[in-house]
C-alpha positions as CSV (number, residue, x, y, z in Angstrom):
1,X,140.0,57.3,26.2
2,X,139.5,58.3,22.4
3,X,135.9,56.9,22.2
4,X,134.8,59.5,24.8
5,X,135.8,62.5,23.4
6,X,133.2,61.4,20.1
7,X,129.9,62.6,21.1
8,X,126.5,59.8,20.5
9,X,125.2,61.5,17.6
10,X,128.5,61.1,16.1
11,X,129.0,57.6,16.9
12,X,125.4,57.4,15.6
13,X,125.9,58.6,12.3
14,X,129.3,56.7,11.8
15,X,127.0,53.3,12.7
16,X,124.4,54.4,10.0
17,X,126.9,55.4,7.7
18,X,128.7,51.7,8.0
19,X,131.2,51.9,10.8
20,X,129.9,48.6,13.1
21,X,132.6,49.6,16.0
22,X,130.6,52.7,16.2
23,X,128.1,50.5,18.3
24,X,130.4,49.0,19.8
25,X,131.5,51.9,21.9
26,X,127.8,53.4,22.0
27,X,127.4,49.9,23.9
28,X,130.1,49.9,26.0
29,X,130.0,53.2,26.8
30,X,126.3,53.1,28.4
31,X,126.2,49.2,29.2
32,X,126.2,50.0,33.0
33,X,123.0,52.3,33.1
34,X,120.8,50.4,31.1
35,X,121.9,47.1,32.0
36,X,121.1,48.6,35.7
37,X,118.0,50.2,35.0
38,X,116.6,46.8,33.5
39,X,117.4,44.4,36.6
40,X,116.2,47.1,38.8
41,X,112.9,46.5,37.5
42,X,113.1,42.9,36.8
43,X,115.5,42.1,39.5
44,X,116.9,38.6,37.4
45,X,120.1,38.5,36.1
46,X,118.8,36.1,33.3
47,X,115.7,38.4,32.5
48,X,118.2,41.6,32.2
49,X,120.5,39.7,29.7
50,X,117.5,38.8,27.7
51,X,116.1,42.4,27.6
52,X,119.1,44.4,27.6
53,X,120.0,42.2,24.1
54,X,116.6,42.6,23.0
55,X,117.1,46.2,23.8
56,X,120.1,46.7,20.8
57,X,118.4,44.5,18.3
58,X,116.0,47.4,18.8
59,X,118.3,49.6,18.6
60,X,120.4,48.1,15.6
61,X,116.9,47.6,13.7
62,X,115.8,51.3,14.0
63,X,119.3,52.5,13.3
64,X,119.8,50.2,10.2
65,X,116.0,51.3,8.7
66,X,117.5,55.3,9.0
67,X,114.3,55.6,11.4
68,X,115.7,57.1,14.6
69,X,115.5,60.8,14.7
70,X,118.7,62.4,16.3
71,X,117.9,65.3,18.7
72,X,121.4,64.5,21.0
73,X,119.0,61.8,22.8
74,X,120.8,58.6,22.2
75,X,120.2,57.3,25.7
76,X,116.9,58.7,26.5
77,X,116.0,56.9,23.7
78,X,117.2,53.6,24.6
79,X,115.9,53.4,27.8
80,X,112.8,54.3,26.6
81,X,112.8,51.2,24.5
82,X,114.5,49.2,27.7
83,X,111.3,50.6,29.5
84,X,108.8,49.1,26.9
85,X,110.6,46.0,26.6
86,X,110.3,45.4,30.5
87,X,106.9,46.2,30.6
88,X,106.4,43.6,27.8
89,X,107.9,41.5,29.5
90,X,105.8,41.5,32.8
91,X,102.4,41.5,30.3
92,X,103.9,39.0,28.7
93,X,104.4,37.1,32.4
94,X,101.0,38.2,33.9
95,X,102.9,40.1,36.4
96,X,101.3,43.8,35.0
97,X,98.7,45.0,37.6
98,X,95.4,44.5,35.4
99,X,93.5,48.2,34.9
100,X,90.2,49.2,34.2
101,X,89.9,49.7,30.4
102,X,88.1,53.3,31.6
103,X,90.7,55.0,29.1
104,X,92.0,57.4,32.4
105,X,95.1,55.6,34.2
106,X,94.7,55.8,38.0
107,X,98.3,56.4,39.8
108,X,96.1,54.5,42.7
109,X,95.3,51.1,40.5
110,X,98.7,49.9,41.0
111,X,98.3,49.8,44.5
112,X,94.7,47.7,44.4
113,X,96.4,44.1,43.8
114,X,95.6,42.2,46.9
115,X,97.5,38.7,46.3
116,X,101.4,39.9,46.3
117,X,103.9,37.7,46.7
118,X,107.3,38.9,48.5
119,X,108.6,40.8,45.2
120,X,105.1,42.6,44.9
121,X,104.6,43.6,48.0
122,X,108.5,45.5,48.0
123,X,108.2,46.7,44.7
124,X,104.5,47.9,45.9
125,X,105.9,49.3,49.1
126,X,108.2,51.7,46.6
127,X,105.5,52.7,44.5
128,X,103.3,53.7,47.4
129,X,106.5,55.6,49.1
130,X,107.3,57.5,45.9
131,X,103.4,58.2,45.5
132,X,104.0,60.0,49.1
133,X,106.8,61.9,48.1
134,X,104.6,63.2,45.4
135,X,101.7,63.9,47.1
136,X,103.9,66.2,49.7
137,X,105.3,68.3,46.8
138,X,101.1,69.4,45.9
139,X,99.8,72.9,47.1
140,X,98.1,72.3,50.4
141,X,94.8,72.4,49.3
142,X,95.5,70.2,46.8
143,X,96.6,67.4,48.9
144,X,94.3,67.9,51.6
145,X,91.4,66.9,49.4
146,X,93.6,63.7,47.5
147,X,94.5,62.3,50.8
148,X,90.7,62.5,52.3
149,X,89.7,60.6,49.0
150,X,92.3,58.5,48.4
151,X,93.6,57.1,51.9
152,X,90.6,58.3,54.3
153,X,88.3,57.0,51.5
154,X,85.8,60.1,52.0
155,X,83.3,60.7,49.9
156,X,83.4,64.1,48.0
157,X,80.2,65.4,50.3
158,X,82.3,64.5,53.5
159,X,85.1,66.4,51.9
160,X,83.1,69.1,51.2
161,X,81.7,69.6,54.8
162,X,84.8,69.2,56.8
163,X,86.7,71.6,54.4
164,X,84.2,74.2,54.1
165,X,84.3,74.3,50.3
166,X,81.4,73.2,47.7
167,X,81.7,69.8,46.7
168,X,82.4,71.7,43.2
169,X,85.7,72.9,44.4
170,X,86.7,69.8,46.3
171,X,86.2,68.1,43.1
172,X,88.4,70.6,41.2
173,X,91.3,70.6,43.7
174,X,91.3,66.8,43.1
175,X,91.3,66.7,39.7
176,X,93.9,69.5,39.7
177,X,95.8,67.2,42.0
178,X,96.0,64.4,39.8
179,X,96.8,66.4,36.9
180,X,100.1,67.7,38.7
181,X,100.6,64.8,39.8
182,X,101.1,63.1,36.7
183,X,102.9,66.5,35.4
184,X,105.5,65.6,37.8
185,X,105.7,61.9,37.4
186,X,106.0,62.2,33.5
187,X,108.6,65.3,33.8
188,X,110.7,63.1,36.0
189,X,110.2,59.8,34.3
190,X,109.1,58.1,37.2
191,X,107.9,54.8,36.7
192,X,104.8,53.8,38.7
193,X,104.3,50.0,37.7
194,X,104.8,46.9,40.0
């Protein structure tokens, strides 16, 4: 097909520049993975529609205002705005797990919400399996100390004395814990909401 051999950024300046079909294929051509990425969060046909439209008005807006900054990362980009708009979405629904307004983001408050209803509790089941996935890939030490705290619910004393360290260190491998922790969820765009 013709339109594939034209790279985004092309495409991108052509729909700047005036050429409407230039969006046209943009659409078509990346339809299927942010249409996808959308009902996998929302899991509603209706929903997706909604968001994947309000998605290229996005788009079409930023585009038209000469306000996106090309750096080859058309998609990126839009599912960066997909991501927004489905998080507004669930705010906007009161489905958003409610967080301490500390200012620090806890990868554990999302798993606090007692009342879940059958979509919670699955999306909440992934959230806590990818959290184990990530907790395996920390230095030993590391994740010895985050699971006492955050599954054995030990206070960093108890840590302290059944690890052999000062409560000084235990306290630094945690923090250094979380830090990598969200290291590797932002490197891999991993979403942790449910």
């Amino acid at each position: 097909m013709k339109n594939e051999l034209i790279t985004d950024a092309v495409l991108v300046r052509n729909y700047i520049n005036g050429d409407e079909n230039a969006l046209s294929v943009l659409i078509y051509r990346h339809k299927q993975k942010i249409y996808s990425f959308i009902y996998s969060k929302v899991l509603d046909r209706d929903v997706t529609e909604d968001i994947f439209q309000d998605t290229f008005i996005k788009v079409i807006k930023t585009l038209k205002l000469k306000k996106y900054n090309e750096e080859g990362k058309f998609l990126p980009w839009v599912m960066r705005i997909a991501h927004n708009l489905v998080i507004d979405h669930f705010r906007k629904s009161n489905r958003m797990p409610k967080f301490d307004n500390t200012g620090e983001f806890s990868i554990f408050s999302v798993l606090g919400d007692g009342a879940l209803n059958a979509e919670k509790q699955i999306i909440k089941n992934q959230v806590e399996s990818d959290i184990r996935r990530l907790i395996e890939e920390l230095p030993e030490d590391q994740k010895e100390v985050l699971v006492m705290r955050m599954y054995k619910d030990m206070s960093f004393k108890e840590i302290s004395d059944v690890t052999g360290v000062s409560i000084n260190t235990a306290l630094g491998r945690m923090r250094y814990a979380l830090i990598n922790l969200r290291k590797v969820i932002e490197k891999n765009n991993i979403i942790l909401t449910n």
